[in-house]
Structure formats: C-alpha cells, structure tokens
C-alpha positions in Angstrom: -25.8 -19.4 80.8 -23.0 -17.1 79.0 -19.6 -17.8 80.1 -18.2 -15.8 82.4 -14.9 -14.2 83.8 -12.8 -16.0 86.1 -9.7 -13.9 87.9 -7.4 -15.0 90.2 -9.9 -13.4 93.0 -13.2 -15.8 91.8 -11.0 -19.1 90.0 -11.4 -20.8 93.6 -14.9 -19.9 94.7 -16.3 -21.2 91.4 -14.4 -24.8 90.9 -14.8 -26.0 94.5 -18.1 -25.4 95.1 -20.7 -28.1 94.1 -21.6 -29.0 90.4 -19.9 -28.7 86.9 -17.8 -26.0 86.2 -15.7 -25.9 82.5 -12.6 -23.1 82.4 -11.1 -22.3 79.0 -8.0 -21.1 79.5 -7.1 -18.7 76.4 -5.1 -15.6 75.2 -6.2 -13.3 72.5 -2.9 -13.8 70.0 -3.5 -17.8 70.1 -5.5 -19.0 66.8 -7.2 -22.2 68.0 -8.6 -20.3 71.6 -10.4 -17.7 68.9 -11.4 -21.1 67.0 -12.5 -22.6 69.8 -14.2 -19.2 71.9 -17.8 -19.7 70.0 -18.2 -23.2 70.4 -17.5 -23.0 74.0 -20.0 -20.0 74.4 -22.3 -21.7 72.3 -22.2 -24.9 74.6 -22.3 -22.4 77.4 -26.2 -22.0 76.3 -27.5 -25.4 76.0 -26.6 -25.9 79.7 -27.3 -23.3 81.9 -26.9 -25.6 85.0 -23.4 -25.7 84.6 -21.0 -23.0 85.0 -18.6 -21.9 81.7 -15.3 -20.1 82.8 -12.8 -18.7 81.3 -9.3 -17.2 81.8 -7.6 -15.1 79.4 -3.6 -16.7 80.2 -2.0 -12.5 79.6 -4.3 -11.2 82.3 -3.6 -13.9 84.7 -0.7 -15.2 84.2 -0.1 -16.2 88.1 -3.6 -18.2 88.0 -2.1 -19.8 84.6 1.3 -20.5 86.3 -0.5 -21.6 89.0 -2.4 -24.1 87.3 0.9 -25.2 85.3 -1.0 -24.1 81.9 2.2 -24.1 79.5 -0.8 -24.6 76.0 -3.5 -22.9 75.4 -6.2 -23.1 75.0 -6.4 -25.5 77.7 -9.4 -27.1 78.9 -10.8 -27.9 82.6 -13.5 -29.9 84.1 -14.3 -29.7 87.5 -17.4 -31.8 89.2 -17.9 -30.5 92.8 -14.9 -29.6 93.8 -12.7 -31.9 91.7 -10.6 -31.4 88.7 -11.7 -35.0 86.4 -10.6 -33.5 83.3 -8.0 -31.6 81.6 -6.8 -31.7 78.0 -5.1 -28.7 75.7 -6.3 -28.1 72.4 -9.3 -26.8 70.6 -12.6 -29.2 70.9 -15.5 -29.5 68.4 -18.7 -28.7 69.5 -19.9 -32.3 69.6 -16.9 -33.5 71.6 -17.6 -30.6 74.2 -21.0 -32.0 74.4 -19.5 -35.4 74.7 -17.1 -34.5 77.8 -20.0 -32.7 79.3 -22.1 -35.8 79.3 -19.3 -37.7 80.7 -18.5 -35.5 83.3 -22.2 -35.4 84.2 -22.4 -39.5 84.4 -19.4 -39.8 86.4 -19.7 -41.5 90.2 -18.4 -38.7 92.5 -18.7 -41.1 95.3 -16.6 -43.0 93.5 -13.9 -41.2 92.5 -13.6 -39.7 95.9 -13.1 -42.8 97.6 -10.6 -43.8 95.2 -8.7 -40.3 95.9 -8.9 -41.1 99.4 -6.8 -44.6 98.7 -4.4 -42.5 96.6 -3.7 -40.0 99.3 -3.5 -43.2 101.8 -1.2 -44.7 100.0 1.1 -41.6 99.2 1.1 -41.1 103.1 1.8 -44.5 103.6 4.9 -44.4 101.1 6.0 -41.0 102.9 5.7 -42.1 106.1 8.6 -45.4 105.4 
C-alpha cells in the first residue's frame, strides 16, 4: 500500500480504528523528512496490511499543534486505536522494519489493561 494523505478531516478516522497505522509528520523545507520520505514509502509497500500516513506540518499546522509536533519529521505508531510509539528524527529502513515488527508483536490486551490502571490511578490521585 502507498502512503497516503492524512488532513485534519481523516487524522482521526484512520488512527482509531483497528490495526497498525504509521504517520510521518513532515514539511517540504525540512532535509531529513525528504531523507526520510522514500524509505517510508518504500516500507509502505512491503506491508500493505498496515496503513502509511502522512502529514505535511505547513498544511496542517492545527493537526501538528494538536499533536504537540514541535520536530519534524516526527514519527507515529498507532495499534488499534492507541498511540505505542512516537519518536522525531529520520529512521533507516531496517529500523522502520524493526518498529514495525515490534509494534506488530505487541500485547494490546496488555497494554490496555495497564492504561486502564494508569487512568485508575490518575482518578484516584484527582479525586484526594
């Protein structure tokens, strides 16, 4: 699957719906996104199960505030629904490929229970 456009309109439908979605978030005067822009689309077509977005930071610069982007490019994983990764900075193929088996290994059950505690506990701390 080719990577595709994410807007301030689509951003939300795509990450929390179920499986893998990847968002670059880039601007076409920063060096490393154009570094980094073919290895993610060439990633983009060794797995077509998963979904490759990306933002361009000049076009939406709400979603980027929004998503408290202050480097680009910026990179974000998001397993059904969740955000379980976020790092800035240009990747190598094989590390993209190394996140993306990561991400795909990861126990959703997992780490939505231990969200759940977090969220307990932060409720708990309000509530006192």
């Amino acid at each position: 699957m080719a990577t595709i456009d994410l807007t301030e309109a689509t951003f939300e439908q795509h990450v929390t719906g179920e499986g893998i979605v990847l968002v670059d978030f880039w601007a076409e005067w920063c060096g490393p996104c154009k570094q980094f822009s073919p290895i993610f689309e060439s990633v983009s077509e060794n797995h077509p199960d998963i979904t490759f977005g990306k933002i361009d930071t000049e076009a939406e610069q709400r979603l980027a505030g929004a998503a408290g982007i202050s480097s680009i490019p910026t990179l974000m994983a998001f397993r059904d629904g969740v955000l379980v990764f976020r790092e800035s900075g240009a990747f190598p193929a094989a590390g993209l490929e190394d996140l993306i088996s990561q991400v795909q290994q990861l126990d959703m059950e997992e780490i939505r229970k231990e969200i759940a505690e977090t969220q307990a506990e932060s409720d708990s701390a309000q509530a006192e």
